[in-house]
C-alpha positions in Angstrom: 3.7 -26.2 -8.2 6.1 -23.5 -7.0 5.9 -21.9 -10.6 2.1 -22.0 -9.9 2.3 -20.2 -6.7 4.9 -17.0 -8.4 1.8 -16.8 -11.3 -0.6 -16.3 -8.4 1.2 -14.1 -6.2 2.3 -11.8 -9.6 -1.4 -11.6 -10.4 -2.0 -10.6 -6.9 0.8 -7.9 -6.9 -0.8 -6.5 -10.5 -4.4 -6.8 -9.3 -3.8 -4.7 -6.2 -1.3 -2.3 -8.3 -3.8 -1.7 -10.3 -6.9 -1.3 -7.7 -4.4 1.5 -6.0 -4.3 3.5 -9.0 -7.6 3.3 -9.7 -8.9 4.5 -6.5 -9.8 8.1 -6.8 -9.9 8.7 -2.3 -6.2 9.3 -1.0 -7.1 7.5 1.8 -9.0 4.8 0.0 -5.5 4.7 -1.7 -3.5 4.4 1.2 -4.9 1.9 2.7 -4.9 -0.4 -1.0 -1.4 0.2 -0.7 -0.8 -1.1 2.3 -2.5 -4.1 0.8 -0.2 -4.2 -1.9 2.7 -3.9 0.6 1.4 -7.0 2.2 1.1 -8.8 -1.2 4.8 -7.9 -2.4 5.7 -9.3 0.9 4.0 -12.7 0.1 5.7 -12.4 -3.4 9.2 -11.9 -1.7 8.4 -14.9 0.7 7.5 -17.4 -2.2 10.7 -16.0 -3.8 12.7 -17.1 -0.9 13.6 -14.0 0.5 12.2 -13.2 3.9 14.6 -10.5 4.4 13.2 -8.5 1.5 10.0 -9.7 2.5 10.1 -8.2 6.3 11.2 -4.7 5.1 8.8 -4.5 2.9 6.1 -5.3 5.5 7.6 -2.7 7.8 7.9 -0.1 5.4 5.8 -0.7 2.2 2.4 -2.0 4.4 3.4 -0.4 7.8 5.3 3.0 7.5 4.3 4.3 4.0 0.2 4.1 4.5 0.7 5.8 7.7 2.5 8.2 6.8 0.1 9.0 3.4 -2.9 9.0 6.1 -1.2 11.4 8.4 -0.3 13.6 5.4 -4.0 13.2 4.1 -5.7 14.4 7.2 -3.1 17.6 8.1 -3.8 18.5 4.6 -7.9 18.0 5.3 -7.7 19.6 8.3 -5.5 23.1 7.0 -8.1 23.2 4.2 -10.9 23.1 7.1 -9.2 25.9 9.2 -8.7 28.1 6.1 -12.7 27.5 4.8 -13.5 29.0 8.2 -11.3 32.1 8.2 -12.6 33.1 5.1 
């Protein structure tokens, strides 16, 4: 059973993996890897280790999407501001 449940969660992890590199939208990106964050989290768990797992819900699902999203929408924004000055 418990080898069943690391088969799952690993196809989960590739599944998402592979849904954030195919997304073409940064912030369609983003937010699949905050996803993923959540699903390496699950992976840690079922590997017996929560303490992996709670960093990597902090800063893979939590810290790293936000920051992408921030960065996404400063850089939409500049490109807005220099479009009208031209």
């Amino acid at each position: 059973m418990n080898d069943m449940l690391i088969a799952v969660t690993l196809l989960l992890v590739a599944a998402t993996a592979t849904a954030a590199v195919a997304a073409r939208d940064p912030v369609r990106q983003a937010l699949v890897l905050a996803v993923l964050g959540v699903a390496l989290a699950l992976l840690f768990t079922v590997l017996q280790a929560p303490d992996v797992a709670l960093s990597q819900l902090a800063v893979g699902s939590a810290l790293t999407p936000l920051l992408l999203l921030l960065s996404v929408r400063k850089v939409r924004r500049r490109g807005r501001r220099k479009g009208r000055t031209e």
